[in-house]
C-alpha positions in Angstrom: 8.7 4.5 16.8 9.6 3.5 13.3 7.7 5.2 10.3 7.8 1.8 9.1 5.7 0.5 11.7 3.6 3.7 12.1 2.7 3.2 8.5 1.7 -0.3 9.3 -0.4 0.3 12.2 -2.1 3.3 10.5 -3.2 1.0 7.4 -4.6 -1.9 9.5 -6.4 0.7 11.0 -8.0 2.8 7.8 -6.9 5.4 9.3 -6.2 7.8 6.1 -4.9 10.8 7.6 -2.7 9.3 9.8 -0.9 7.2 7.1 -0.9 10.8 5.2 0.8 12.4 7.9 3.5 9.3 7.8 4.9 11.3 4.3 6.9 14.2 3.5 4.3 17.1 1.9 6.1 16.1 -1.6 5.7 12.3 -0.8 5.2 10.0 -3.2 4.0 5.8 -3.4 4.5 3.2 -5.9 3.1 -0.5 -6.4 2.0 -2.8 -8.2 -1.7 -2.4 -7.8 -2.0 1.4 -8.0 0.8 2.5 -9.2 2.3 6.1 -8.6 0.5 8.5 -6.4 2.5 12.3 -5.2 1.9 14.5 -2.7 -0.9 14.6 0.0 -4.0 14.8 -2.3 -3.1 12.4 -4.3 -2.1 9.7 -1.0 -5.3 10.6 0.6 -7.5 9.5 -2.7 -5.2 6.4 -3.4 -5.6 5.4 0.6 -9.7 6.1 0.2 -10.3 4.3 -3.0 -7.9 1.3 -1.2 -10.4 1.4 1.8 -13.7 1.5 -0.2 -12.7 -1.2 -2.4 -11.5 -4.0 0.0 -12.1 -4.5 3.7 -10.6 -7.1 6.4 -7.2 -5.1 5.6 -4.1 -6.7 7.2 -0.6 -5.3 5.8 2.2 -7.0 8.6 5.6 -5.7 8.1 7.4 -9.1 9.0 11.2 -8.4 8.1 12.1 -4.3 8.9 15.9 -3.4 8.0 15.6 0.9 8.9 18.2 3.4 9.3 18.0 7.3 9.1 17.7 7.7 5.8 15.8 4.9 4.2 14.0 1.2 5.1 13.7 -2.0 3.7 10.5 -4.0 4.5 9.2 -7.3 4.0 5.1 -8.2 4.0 2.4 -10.1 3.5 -0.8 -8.1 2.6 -4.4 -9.1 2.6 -7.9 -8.4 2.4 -11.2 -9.0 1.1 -12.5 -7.4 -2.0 -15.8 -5.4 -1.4 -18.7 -4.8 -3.3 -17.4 -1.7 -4.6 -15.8 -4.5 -7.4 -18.8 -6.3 -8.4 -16.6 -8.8 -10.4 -14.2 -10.0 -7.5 -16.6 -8.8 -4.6 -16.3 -11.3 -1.4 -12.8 -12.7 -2.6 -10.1 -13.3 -0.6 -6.8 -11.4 -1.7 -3.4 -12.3 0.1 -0.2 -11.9 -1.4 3.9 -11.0 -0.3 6.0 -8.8 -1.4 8.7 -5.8 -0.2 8.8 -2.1 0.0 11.9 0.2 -0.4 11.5 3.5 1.7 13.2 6.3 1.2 12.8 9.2 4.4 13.6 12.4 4.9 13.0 14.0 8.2 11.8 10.9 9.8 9.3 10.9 7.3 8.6 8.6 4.0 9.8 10.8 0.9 9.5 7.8 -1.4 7.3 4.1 -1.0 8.1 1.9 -3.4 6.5 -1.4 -3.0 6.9 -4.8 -5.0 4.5 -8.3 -4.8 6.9 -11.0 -5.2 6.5 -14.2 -7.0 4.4 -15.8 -4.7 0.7 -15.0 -4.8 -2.7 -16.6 -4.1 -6.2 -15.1 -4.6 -5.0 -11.9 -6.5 -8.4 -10.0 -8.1 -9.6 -11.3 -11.7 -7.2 -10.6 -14.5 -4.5 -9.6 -12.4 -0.8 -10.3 -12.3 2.2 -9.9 -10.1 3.8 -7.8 -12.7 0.9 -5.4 -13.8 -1.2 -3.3 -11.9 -4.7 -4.1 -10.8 -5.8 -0.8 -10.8 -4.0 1.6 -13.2 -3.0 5.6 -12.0 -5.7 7.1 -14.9 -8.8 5.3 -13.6 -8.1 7.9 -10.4 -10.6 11.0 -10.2 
């Protein structure tokens, strides 16, 4: 199967240690909303505060372009904001946007993912150019 799609399944599943298992050891991901996160520690906590902060995830890889070495993906990702934001709790989030993989051993080395331009719902005081939820407010 694709690591493409196993990352997808995995994350509509909120299944953390499967989608930490989808990266190399030295992996690394970087988008928009949380910008960059390295190795497995760092993952796992980015893919917890994810699932306690939203819930109804659904992250469908529509377009996949994949060879050996790296992938090319197009999405739409969604979900609802939970409670854990008290300022944006219950809304509706859906936006599109692409991710550029880059593997090594059949695994994701490097995630880097973009929203595009067009965008509904996003949280309060967001933009598609600025993260939502900046690297330092991490643990």
């Amino acid at each position: 199967m694709s690591i493409v799609r196993e990352f997808e399944r995995a994350f509509n599943r909120q299944d953390v240690a499967a989608l930490v298992a989808c990266f190399t050891p030295d992996g690394s991901y970087h988008d928009t909303f949380f910008g960059g996160h390295a190795g497995a520690g760092q993952l796992r906590g980015m893919f917890e505060r994810m699932f306690r902060e939203g819930r109804e995830y659904a992250w469908t890889m529509e377009t996949v372009v994949e060879t050996e070495e790296c992938a090319a993906a197009e999405w739409t990702f969604a979900y609802v904001v939970s409670e854990a934001i008290p300022r944006s709790a219950g809304r509706r989030v859906r936006f599109r946007g692409m991710s550029l993989f880059e593997k090594r051993a059949g695994k994701i080395n490097d995630l880097m993912g973009r929203i595009s331009g067009e965008t509904t719902d996003l949280p309060e005081g967001a933009d598609a150019e600025s993260p939502v939820l900046p690297p330092e407010t991490f643990p």
